[in-house]
C-alpha positions as a printed NumPy array, in Angstrom:
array([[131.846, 164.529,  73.187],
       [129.371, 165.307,  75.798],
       [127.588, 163.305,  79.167],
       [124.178, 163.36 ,  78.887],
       [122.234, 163.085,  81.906],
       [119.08 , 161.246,  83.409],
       [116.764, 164.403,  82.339],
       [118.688, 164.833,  78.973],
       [121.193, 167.759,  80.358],
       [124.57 , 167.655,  78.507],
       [128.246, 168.36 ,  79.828],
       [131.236, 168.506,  77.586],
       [133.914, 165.657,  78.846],
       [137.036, 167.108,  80.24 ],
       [140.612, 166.865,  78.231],
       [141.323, 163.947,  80.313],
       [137.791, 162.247,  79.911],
       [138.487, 162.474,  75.958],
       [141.585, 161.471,  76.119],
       [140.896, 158.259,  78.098],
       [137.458, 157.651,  76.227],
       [139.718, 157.619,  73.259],
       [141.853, 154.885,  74.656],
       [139.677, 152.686,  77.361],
       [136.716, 150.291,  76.014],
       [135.739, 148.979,  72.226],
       [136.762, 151.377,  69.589],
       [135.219, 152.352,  65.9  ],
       [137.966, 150.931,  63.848],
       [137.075, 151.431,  60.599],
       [136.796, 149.942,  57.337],
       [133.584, 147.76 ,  58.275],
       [132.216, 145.427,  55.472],
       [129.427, 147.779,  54.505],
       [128.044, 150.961,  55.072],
       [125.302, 150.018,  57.188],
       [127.664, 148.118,  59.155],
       [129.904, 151.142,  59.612],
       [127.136, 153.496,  60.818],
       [126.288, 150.18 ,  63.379],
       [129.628, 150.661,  64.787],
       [129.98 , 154.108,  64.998],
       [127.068, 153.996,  67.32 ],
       [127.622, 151.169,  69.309],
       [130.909, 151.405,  70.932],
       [129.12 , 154.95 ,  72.464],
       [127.21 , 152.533,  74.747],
       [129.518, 149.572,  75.31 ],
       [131.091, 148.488,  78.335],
       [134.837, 149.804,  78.493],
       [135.549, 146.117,  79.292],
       [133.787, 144.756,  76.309],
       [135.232, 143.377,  73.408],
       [133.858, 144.043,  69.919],
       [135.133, 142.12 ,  67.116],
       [133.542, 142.202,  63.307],
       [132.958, 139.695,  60.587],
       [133.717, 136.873,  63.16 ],
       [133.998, 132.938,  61.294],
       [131.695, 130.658,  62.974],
       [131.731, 127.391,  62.406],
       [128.714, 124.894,  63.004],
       [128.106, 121.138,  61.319],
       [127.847, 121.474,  58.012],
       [128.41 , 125.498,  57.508],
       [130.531, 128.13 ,  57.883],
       [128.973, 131.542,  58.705],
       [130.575, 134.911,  59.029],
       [128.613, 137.238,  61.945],
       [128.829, 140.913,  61.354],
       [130.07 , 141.774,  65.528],
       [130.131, 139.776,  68.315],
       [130.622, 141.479,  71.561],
       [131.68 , 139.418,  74.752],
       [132.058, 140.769,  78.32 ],
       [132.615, 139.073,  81.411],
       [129.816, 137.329,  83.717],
       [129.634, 136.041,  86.592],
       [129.528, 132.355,  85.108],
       [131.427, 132.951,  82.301],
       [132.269, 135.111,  79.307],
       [128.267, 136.262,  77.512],
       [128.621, 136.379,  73.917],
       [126.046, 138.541,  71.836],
       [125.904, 138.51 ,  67.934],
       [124.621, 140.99 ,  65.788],
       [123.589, 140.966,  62.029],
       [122.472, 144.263,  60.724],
       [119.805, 143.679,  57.684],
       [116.768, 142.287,  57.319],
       [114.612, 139.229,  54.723],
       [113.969, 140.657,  51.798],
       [110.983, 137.974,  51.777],
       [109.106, 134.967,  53.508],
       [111.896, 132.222,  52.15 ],
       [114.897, 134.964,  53.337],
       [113.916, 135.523,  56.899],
       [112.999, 131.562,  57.434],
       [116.624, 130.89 ,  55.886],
       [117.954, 133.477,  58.132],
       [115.995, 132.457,  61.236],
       [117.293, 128.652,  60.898],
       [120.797, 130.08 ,  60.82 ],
       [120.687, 132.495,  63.951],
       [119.067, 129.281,  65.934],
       [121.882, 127.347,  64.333],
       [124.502, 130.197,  65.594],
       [122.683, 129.857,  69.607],
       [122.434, 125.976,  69.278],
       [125.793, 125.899,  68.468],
       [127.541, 127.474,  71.891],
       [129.064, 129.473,  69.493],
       [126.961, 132.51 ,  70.94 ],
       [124.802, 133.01 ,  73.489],
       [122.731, 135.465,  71.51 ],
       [121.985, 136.629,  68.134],
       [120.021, 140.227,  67.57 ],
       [119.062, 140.827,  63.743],
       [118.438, 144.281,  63.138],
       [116.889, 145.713,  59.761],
       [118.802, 148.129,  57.771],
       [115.994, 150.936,  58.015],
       [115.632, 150.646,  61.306],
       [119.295, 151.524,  62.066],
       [119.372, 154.206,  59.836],
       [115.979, 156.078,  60.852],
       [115.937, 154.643,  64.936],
       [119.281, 153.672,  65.522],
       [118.483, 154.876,  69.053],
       [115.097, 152.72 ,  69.399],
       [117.083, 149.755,  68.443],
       [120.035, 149.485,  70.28 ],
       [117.564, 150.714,  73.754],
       [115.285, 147.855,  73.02 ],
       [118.438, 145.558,  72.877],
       [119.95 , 147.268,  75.887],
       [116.723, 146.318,  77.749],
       [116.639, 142.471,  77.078],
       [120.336, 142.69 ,  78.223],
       [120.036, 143.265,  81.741],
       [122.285, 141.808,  84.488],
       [125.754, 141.706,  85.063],
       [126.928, 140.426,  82.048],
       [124.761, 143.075,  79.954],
       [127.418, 144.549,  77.508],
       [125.901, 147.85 ,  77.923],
       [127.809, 150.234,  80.239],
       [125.488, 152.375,  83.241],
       [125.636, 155.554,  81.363],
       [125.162, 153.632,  78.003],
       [122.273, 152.878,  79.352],
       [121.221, 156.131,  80.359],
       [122.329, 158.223,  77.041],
       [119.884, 155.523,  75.445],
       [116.95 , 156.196,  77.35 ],
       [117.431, 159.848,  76.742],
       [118.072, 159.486,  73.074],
       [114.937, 156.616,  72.661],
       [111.57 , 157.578,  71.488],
       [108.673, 157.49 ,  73.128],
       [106.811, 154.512,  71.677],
       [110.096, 152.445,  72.458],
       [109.795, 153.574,  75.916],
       [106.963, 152.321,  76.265],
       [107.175, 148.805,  75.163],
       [107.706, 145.684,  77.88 ],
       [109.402, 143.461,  77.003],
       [109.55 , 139.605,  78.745],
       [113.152, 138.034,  78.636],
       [111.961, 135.08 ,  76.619],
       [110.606, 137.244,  73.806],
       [111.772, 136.183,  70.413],
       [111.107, 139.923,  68.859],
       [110.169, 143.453,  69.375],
       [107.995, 146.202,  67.26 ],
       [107.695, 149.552,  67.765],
       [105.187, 151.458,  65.544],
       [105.213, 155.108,  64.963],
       [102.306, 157.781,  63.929],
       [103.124, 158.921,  60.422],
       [105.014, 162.415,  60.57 ],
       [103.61 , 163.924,  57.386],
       [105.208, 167.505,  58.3  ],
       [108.78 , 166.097,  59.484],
       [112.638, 165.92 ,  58.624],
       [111.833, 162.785,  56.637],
       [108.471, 163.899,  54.672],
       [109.372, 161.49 ,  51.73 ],
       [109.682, 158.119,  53.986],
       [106.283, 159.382,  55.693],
       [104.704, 160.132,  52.086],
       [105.587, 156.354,  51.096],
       [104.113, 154.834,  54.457],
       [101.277, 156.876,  53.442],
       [100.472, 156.13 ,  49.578],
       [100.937, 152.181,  50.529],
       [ 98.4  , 152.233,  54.152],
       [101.191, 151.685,  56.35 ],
       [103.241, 153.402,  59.509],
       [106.732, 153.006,  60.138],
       [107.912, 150.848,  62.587],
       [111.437, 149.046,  63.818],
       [111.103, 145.491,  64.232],
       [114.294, 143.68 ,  65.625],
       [114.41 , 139.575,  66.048],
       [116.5  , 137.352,  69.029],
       [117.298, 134.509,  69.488],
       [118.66 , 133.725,  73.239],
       [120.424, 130.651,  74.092],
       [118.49 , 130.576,  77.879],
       [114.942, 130.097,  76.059],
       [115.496, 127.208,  73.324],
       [111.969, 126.691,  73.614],
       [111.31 , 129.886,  70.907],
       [114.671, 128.654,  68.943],
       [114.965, 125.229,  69.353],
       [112.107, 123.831,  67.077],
       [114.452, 126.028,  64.324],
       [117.405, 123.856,  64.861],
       [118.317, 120.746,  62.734],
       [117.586, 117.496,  64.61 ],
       [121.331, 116.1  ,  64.336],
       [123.106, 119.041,  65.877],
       [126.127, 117.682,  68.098],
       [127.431, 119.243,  70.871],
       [128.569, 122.736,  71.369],
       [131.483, 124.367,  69.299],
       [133.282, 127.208,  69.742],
       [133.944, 130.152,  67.848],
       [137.668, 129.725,  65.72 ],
       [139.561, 131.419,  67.712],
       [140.99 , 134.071,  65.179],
       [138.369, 136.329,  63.961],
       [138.063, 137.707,  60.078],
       [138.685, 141.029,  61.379],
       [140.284, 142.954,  64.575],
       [139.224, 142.955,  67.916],
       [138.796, 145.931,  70.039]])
């Protein structure tokens, strides 16, 4: 394991910085419900908060359903614990990601979370980086789950076009687009954006509970009040 600095320098932790980066903060407890969910994982507890708690396939209960959220990670605030939900994989269609948008606003409207990020599958697994940067960077503030250096390794590791992008804190998605790389380490991904008129991009979705204005027309008209989370998770907590 190695630091990586501001300017993209690395440094090899010390014995006791492994050792104690083994035992402080979230950990990558394997088996994860899928393989896309695994290589989510792997990555994300390299950026977390060592006070942060990750916990996977997480029952959530709101009027009427019963959903199960692929990780949840809560830190402390200063008003409170902040709650952020991820789902890793995207609509496969127009019907899918209205279904799926209705049931991320449900998740917010519920109190159950106070965010929910939905991430595509192709994005993790060609921009993992990009992704969790662009998520990193609505999640600003004390109760960000992101540690300083998270931060930093990201911004290092991030392309270009992500750096680039603004984003406002109401903003219900993100896109990055990239220049087809005909001549690079993924030739046949570039020769398909090619043949069908089209360049890769990451697009990523959220849903925060401080702007119901962009969720809120999503949400069922009888919702009650908020509901917590059952208190004993699917899965561990780390």
């Amino acid at each position: 394991m190695q630091h990586v600095g501001p300017h993209g320098q690395t440094t090899p932790f010390t014995p006791r910085e492994l050792a104690e980066s083994l035992l402080a903060g979230p950990q990558y407890e394997p088996p994860y419900e899928g393989a896309l969910q695994d290589e989510f994982a792997w990555h994300l507890v390299k950026y977390l908060r060592e006070d942060a708690r990750l916990t996977s396939e997480v029952e959530v209960s709101v009027p009427g359903s019963l959903f199960v959220v692929d990780f949840v990670v809560e830190v402390p605030g200063p008003t409170g614990p902040r709650r952020v939900a991820f789902e890793c994989g995207g609509a496969r269609g127009l019907r899918d990601h209205q279904r799926q948008a209705r049931r991320d606003a449900a998740l917010v409207a519920s109190g159950a979370v106070d965010a929910v990020y939905r991430l595509r599958g192709s994005d993790l697994l060609h921009h993992m980086a990009d992704c969790l940067f662009l998520v990193a960077a609505w999640e600003e503030g004390a109760a960000s789950p992101f540690s300083e250096r998270g931060r930093i390794n990201l911004r290092t590791l991030s392309s270009p076009e992500a750096k680039l992008l603004r984003l406002r804190p109401e903003q219900p998605s993100a896109m990055v687009a990239y220049a087809l790389d005909e001549g690079g380490t993924d030739a046949e991904r570039a020769l398909w954006h090619a043949a069908n008129g089209t360049t890769p991009f990451v697009l990523l979705r959220r849903f925060d509970a401080r702007h119901p204005d962009v969720w809120g027309p999503l949400v069922e008209p009888a919702m009650p009040a908020p509901i917590q989370p059952l208190a004993r998770p699917l899965r561990r907590a780390s």
